[in-house]
C-alpha positions in Angstrom: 73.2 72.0 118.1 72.4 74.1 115.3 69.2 73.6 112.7 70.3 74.5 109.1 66.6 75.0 107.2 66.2 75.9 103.4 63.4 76.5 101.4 64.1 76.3 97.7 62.1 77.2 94.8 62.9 76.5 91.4 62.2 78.4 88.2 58.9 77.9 86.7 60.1 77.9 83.3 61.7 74.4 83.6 59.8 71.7 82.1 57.7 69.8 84.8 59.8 66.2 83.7 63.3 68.1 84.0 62.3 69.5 87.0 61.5 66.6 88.8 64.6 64.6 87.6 66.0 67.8 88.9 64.4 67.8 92.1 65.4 63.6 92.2 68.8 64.3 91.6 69.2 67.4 94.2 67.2 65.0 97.0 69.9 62.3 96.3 73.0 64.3 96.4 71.9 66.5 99.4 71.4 62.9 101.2 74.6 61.7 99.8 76.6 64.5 101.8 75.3 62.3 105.2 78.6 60.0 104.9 81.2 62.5 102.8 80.7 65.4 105.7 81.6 64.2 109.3 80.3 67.5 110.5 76.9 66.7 109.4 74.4 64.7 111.9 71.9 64.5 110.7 69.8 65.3 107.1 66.7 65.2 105.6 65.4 66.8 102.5 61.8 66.7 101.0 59.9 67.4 97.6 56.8 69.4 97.8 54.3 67.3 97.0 51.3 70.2 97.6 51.0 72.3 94.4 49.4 75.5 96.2 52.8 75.7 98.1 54.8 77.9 96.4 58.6 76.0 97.8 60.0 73.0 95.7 62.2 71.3 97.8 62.8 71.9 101.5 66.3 70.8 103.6 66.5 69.9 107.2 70.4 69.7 108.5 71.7 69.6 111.7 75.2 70.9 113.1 77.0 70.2 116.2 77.9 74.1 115.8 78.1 76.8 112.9 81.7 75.8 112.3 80.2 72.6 111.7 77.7 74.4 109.4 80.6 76.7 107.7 82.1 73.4 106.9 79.4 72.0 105.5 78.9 74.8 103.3 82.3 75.3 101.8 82.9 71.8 101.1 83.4 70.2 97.9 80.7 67.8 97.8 78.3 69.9 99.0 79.8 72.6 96.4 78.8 70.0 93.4 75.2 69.8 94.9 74.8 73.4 94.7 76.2 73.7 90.6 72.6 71.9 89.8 70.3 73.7 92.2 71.8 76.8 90.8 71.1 76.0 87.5 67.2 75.8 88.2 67.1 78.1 91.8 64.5 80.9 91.4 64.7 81.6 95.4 66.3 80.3 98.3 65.2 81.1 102.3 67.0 80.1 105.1 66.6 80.1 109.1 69.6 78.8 111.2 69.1 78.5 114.6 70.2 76.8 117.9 68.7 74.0 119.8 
């Protein structure tokens, strides 16, 4: 199995309401990949709520392999999803690893 983790931060220049429709509407259509993306097993995604943190949003996938994961990736769905973090992503880390 692999474990897809990503830590996003978002610009700080985005009005605090926009950014937490934002943040709403990411949440929902990173969940919404669950049924869309056989390769997926399982996902969960959370909103900071602790303001010292410095990371928005945080994403928990997991992956019967990394094809699975390249799959994931480069699909369509997923694809849309990533147009609006883009528009308000300052930084982005990820760790991928076996299990």
């Amino acid at each position: 199995m692999i474990r897809h983790i990503v830590l996003f931060k978002f610009k700080a220049e985005v009005p605090e309401t926009t950014k937490n429709e934002n943040l709403a509407q990411i949440k929902s259509g990173l969940e919404n990949l669950m049924g869309p993306i056989k390769q997926l097993k399982k996902i969960e995604v959370g909103i900071n709520c602790n303001p010292v943190e410095k990371y928005d949003l945080s994403l928990i996938a997991d992956f019967d392999s990394m094809e699975g994961l390249e799959t994931y990736s480069t699909h369509p769905e997923h694809l849309k999803v990533g147009v609006l973090i883009r528009e308000i992503l300052e930084s982005r880390a990820c760790v991928d690893y076996e299990y």
